[in-house]
N, CA, C and O of each residue as an XYZ file, in Angstrom:
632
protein
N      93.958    111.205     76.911
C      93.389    112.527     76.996
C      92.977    112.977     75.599
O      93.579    112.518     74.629
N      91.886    113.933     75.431
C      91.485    113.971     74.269
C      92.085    114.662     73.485
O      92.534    114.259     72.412
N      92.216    116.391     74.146
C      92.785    117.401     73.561
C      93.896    118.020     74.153
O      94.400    119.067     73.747
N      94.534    116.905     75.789
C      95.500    117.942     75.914
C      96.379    117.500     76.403
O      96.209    116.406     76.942
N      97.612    118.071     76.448
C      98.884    117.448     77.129
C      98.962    117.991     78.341
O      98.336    118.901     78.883
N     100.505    116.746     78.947
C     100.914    117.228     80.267
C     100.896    118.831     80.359
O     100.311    119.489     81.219
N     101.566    119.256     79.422
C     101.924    121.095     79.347
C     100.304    122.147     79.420
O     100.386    123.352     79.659
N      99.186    121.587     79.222
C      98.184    122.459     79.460
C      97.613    122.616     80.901
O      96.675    123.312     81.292
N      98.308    121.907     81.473
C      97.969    121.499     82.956
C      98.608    122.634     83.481
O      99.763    122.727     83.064
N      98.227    123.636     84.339
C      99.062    124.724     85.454
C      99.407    124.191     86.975
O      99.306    123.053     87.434
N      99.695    124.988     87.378
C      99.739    124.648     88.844
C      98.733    124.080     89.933
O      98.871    123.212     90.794
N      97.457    125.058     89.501
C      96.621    125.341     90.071
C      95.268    123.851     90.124
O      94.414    123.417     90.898
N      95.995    123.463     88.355
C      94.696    122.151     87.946
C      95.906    121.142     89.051
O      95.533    120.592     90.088
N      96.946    121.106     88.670
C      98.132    119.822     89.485
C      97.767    119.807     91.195
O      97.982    118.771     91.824
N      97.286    120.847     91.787
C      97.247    121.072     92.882
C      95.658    120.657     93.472
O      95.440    120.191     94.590
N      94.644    120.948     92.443
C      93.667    120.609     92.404
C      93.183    118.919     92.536
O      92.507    118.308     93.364
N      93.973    118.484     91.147
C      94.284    116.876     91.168
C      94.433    116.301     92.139
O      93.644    115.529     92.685
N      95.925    116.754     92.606
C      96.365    115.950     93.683
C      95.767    116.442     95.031
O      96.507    116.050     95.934
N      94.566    117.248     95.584
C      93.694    117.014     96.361
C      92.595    115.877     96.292
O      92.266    115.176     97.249
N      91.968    115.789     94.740
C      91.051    115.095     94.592
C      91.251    113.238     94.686
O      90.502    112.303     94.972
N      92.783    113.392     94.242
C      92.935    112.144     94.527
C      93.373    111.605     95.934
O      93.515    110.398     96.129
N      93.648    112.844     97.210
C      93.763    112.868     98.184
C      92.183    112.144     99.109
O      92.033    111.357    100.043
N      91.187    112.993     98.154
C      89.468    113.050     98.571
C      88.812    113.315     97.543
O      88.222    114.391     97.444
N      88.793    112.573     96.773
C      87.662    112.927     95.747
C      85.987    113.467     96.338
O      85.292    114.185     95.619
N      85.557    113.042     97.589
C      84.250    113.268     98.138
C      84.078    114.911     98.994
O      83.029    115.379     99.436
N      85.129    115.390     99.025
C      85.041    116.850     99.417
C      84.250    117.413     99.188
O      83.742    117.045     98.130
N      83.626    118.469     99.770
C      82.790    119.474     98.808
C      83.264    120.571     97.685
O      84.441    120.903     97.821
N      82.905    120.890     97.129
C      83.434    122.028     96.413
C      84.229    123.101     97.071
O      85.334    123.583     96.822
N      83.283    123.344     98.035
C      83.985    124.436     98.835
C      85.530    124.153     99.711
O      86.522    124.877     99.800
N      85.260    122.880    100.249
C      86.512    122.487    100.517
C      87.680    122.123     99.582
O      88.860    121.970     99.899
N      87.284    122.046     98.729
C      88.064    121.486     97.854
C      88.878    123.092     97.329
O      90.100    123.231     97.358
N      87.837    124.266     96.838
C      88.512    124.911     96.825
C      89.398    125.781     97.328
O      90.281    126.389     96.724
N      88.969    125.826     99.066
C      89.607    126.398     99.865
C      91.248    125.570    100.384
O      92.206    126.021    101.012
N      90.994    124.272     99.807
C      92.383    123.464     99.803
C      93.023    123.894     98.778
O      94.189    124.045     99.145
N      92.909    124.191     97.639
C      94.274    124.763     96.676
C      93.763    126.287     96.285
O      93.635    126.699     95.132
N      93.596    126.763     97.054
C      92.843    128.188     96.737
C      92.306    128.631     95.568
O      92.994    128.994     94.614
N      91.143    128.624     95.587
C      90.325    128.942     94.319
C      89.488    129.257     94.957
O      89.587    129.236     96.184
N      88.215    129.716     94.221
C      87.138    130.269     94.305
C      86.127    129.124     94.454
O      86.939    128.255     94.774
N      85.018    128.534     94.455
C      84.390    127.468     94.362
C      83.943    126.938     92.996
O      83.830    125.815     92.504
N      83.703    128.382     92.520
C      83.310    128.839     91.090
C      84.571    128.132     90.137
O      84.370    127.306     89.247
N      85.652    128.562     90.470
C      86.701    128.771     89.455
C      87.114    126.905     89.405
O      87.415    126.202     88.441
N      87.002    126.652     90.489
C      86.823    125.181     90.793
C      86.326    124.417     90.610
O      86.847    123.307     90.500
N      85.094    124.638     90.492
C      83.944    123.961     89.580
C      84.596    123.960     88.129
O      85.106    122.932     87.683
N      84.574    124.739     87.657
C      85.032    125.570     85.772
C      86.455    124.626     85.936
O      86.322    123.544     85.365
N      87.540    124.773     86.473
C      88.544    123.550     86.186
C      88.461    122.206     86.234
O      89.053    121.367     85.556
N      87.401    122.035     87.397
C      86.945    120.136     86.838
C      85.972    119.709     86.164
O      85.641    118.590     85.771
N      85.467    120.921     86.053
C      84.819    120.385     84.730
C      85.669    120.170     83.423
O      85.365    119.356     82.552
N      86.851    121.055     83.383
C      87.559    121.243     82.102
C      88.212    119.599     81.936
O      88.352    118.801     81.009
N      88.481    119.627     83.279
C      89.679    118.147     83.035
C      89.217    117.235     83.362
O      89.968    116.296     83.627
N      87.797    117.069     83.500
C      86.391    115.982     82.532
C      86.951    116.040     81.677
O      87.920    115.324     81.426
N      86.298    117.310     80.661
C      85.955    117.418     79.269
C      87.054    117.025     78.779
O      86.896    115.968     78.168
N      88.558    117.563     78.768
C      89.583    116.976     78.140
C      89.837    115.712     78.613
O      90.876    115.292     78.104
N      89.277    114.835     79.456
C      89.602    113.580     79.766
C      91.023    113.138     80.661
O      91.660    112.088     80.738
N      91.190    114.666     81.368
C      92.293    114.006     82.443
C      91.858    113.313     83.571
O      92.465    112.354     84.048
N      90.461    113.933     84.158
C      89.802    113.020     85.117
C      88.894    111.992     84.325
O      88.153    112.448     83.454
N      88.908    110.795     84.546
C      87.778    109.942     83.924
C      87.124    109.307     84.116
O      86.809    108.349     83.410
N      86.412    109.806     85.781
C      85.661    109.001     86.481
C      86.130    109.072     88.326
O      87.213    109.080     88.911
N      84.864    109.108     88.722
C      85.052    108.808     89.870
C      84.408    107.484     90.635
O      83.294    106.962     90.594
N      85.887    107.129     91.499
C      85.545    105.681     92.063
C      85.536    105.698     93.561
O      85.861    106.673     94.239
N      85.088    104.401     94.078
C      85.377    103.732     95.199
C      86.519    102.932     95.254
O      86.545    102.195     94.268
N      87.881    102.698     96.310
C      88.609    102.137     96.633
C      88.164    101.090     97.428
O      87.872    101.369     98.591
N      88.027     99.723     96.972
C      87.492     98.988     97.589
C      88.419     98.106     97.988
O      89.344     97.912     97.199
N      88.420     97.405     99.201
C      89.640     96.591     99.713
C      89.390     94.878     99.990
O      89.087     94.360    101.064
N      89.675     94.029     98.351
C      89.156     93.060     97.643
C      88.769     92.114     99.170
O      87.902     91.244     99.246
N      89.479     92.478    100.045
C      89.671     91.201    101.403
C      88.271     91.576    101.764
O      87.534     90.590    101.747
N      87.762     92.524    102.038
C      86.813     92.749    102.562
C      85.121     92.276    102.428
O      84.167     92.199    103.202
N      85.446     91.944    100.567
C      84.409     91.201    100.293
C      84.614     89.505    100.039
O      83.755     88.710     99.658
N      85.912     89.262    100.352
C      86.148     87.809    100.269
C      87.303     87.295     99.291
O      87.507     86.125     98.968
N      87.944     88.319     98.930
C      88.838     88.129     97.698
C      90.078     88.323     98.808
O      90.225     89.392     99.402
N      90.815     87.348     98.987
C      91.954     86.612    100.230
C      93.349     87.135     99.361
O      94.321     87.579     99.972
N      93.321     87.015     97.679
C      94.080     86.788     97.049
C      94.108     87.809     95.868
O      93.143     88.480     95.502
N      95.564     87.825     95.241
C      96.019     88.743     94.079
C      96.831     87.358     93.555
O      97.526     86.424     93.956
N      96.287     87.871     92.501
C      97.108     86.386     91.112
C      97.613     87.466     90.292
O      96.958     88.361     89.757
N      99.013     87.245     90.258
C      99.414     87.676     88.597
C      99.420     87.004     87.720
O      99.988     85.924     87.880
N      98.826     87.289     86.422
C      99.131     85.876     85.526
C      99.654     86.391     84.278
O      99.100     87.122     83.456
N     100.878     85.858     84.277
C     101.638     86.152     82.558
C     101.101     85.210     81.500
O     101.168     83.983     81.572
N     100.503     85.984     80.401
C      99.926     85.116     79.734
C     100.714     85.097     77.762
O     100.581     86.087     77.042
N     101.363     83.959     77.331
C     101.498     83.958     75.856
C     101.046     83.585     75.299
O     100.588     82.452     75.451
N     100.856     84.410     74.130
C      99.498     83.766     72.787
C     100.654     83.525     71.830
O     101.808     83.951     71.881
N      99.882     82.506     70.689
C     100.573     81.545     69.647
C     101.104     82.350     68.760
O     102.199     82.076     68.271
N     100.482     83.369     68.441
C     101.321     84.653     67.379
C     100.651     85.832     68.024
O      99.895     85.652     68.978
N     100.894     87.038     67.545
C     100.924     88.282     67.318
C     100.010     88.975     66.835
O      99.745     90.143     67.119
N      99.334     88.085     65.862
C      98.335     89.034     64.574
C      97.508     90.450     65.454
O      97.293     90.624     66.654
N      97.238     91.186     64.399
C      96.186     92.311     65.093
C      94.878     91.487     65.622
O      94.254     91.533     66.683
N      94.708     90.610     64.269
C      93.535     89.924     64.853
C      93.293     89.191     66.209
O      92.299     89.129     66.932
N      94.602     88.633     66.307
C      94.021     87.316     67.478
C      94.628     88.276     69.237
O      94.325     87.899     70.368
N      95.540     89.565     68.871
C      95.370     90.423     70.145
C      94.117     91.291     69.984
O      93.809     91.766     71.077
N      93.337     91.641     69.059
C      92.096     92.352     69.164
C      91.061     90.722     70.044
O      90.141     90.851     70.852
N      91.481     89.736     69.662
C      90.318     88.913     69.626
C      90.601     88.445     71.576
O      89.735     88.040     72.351
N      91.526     88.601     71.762
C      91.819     88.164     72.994
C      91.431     89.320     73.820
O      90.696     88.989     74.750
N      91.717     90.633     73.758
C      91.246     91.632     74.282
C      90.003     91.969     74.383
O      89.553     92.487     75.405
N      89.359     91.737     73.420
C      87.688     91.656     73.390
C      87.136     90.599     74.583
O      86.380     90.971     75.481
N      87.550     89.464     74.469
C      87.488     88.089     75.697
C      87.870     88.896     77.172
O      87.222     89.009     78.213
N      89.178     89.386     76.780
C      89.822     89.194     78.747
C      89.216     90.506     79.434
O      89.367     90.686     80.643
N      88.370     91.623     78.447
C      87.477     92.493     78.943
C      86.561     92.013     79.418
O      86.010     92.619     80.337
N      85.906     90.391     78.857
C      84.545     90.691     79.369
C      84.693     89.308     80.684
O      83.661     88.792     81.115
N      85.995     88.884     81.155
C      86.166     88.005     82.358
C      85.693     88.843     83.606
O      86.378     89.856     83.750
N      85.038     88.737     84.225
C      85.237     89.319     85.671
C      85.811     89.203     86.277
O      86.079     90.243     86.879
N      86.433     88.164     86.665
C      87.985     88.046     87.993
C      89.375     88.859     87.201
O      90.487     88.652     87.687
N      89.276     89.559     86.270
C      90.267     89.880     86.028
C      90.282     91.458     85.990
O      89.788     92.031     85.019
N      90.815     92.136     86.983
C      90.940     93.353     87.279
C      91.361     94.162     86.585
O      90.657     95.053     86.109
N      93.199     93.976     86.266
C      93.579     94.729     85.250
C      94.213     93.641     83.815
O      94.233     92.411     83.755
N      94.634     94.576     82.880
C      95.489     93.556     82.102
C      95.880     94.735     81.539
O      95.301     95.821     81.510
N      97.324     94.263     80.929
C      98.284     94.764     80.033
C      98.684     94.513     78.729
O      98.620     93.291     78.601
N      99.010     94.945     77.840
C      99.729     94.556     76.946
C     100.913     94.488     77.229
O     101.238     95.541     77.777
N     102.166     93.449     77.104
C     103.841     93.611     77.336
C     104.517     93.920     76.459
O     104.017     93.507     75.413
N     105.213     94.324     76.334
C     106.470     93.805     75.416
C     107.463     93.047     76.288
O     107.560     93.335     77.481
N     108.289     91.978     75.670
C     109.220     90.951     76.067
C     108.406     89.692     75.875
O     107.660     89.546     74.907
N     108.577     88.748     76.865
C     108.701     87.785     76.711
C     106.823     87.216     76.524
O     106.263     86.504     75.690
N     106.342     87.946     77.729
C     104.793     87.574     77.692
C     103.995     88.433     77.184
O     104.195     89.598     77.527
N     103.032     88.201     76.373
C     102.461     89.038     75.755
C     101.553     89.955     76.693
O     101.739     91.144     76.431
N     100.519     89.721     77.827
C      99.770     90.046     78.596
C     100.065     89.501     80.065
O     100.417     88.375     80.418
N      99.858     90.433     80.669
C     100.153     90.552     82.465
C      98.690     91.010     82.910
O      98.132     92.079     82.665
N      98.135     89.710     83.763
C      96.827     90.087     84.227
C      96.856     89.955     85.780
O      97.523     89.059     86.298
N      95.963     91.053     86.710
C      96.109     91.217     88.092
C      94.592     90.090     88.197
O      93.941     89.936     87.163
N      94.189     89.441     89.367
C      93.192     88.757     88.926
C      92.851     88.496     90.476
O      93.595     87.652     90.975
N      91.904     89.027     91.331
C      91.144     88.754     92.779
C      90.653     87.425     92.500
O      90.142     87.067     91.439
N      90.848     86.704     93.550
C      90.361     85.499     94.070
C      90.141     85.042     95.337
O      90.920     85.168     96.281
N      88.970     84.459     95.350
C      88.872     84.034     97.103
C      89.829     83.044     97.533
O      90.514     83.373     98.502
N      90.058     81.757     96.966
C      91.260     80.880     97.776
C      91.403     80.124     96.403
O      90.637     80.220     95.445
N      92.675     79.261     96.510
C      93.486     77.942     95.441
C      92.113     77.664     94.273
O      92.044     77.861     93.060
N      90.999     77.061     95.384
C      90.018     76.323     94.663
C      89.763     77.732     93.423
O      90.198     77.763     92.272
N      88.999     78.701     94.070
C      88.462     79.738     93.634
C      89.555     80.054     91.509
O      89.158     79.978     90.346
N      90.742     80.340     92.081
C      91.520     80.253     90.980
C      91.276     78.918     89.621
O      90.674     78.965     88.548
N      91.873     78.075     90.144
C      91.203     77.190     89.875
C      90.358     77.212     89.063
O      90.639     76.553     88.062
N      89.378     77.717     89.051
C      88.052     77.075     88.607
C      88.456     78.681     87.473
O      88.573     78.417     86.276
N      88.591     79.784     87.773
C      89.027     80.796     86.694
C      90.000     80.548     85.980
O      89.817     80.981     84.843
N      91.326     79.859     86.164
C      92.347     79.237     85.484
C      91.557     78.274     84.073
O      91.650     78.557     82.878
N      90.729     76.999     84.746
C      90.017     76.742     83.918
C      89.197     77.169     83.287
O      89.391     77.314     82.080
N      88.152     77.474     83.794
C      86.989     78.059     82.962
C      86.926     79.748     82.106
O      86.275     79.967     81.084
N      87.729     80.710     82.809
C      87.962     81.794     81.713
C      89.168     82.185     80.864
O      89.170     82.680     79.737
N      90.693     81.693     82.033
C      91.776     82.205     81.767
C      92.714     81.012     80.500
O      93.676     81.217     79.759
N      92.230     80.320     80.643
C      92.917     78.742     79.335
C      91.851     79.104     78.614
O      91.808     78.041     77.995
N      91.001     79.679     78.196
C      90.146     79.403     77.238
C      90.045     80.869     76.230
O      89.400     80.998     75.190
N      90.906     81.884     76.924
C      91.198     83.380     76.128
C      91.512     82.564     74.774
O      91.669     81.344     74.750
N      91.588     83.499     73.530
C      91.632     82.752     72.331
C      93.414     82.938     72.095
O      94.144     83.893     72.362
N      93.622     82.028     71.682
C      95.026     82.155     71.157
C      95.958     82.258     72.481
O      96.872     83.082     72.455
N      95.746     81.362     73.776
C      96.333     81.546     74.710
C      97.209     79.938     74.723
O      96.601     78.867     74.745
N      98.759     80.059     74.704
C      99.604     78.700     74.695
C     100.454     78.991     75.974
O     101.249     78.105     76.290
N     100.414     79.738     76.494
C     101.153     79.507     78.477
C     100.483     80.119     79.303
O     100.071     81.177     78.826
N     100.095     79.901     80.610
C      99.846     81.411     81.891
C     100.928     80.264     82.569
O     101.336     79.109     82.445
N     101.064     81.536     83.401
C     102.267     81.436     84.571
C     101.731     82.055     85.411
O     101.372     83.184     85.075
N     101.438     81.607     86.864
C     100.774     82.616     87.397
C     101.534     82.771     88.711
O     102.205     81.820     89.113
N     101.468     83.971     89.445
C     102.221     84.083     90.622
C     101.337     84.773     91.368
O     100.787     85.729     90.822
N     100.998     84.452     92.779
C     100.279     84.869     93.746
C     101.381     85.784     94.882
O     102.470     85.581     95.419
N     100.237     86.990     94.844
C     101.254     88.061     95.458
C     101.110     87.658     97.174
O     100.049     87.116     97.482
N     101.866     87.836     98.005
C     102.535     87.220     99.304
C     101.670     88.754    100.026
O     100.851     88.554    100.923
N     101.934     90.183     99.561
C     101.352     90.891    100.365
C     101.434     92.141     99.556
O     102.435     91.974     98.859
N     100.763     93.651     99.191
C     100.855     94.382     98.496
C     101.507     95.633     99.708
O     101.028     95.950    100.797
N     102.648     96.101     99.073
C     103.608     97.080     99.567
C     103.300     98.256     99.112
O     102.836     98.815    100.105
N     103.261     98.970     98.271
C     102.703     99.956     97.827
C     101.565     99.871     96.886
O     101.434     98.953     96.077
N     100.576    101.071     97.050
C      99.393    101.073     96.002
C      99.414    102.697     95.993
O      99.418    103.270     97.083
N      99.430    103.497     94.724
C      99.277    104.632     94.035
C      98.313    104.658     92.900
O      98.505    103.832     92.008
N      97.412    105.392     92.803
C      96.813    105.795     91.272
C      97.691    106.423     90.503
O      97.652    106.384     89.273
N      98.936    107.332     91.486
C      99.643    108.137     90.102
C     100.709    108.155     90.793
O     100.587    107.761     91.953
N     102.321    108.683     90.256
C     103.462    109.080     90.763
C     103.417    110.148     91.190
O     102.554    110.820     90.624
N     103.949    110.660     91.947
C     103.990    112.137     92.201
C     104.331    112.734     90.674
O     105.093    112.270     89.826
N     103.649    113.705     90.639
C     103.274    115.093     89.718
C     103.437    116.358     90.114
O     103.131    117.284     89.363
């Protein structure tokens, strides 16, 4: 966030939020008649939490099976050292992979935890080789394929 903390947030933006992430496609009007506001005043708060960068975009929930992605790979990945350089240099790389959804930085044992859609074994495979062994400064993945996803949240309750 740019300029603001949890504490600038009221009731009214928390209540707001957690509609939008209920329905982001509402109309205004509905939206404001769901946490009572004005349409006006509603407008003027999401715009605010744009501007401060609590909202940062609006998406589609897309459900990977649907376009052919069968599979979720986790892959723990360790690099040979640490330097700023060679985690700037790897981060620059595992941004610009496409099969790789999210990634993390860790602390413990693996340096990076990547979520990674795939259509089947082969499909991996061929990303194992061709993008995921070839990140710079990469000496293990471990990868574990998720069996079935149990919960999915954008946020904790707030």
């Amino acid at each position: 966030m740019k300029n603001s903390s949890e504490s600038d947030l009221d009731r009214a933006d928390r209540a707001l939020l957690r509609a939008m992430l209920d329905n982001a496609r509402q109309s205004q009007q509905e939206l404001a008649e769901r946490v009572g506001l004005s349409p006006s005043a509603c407008a003027r708060r999401l715009a605010r939490l744009e501007e401060i960068g609590v909202i940062r975009g609006y998406h589609a929930e897309v459900d990977e099976r649907a376009l052919g992605f069968s599979a979720v790979v986790l892959v723990q990945i360790a690099l040979e050292r640490q330097s700023e350089e060679l985690l700037a240099a790897f981060e620059k790389a595992v941004a610009r992979c496409p099969s790789v959804l999210s990634c993390y930085l860790m602390s413990g044992v693996d340096d990076y935890i990547l979520k990674v859609a795939v259509r089947d074994i082969a499909d991996f495979e061929r990303i194992h080789t061709e993008e995921l062994s070839r990140l710079p400064g990469v000496t293990r993945l471990h990868s574990s394929f998720a069996l079935r996803e149990i919960v999915r949240r954008s946020l904790p309750e707030f």
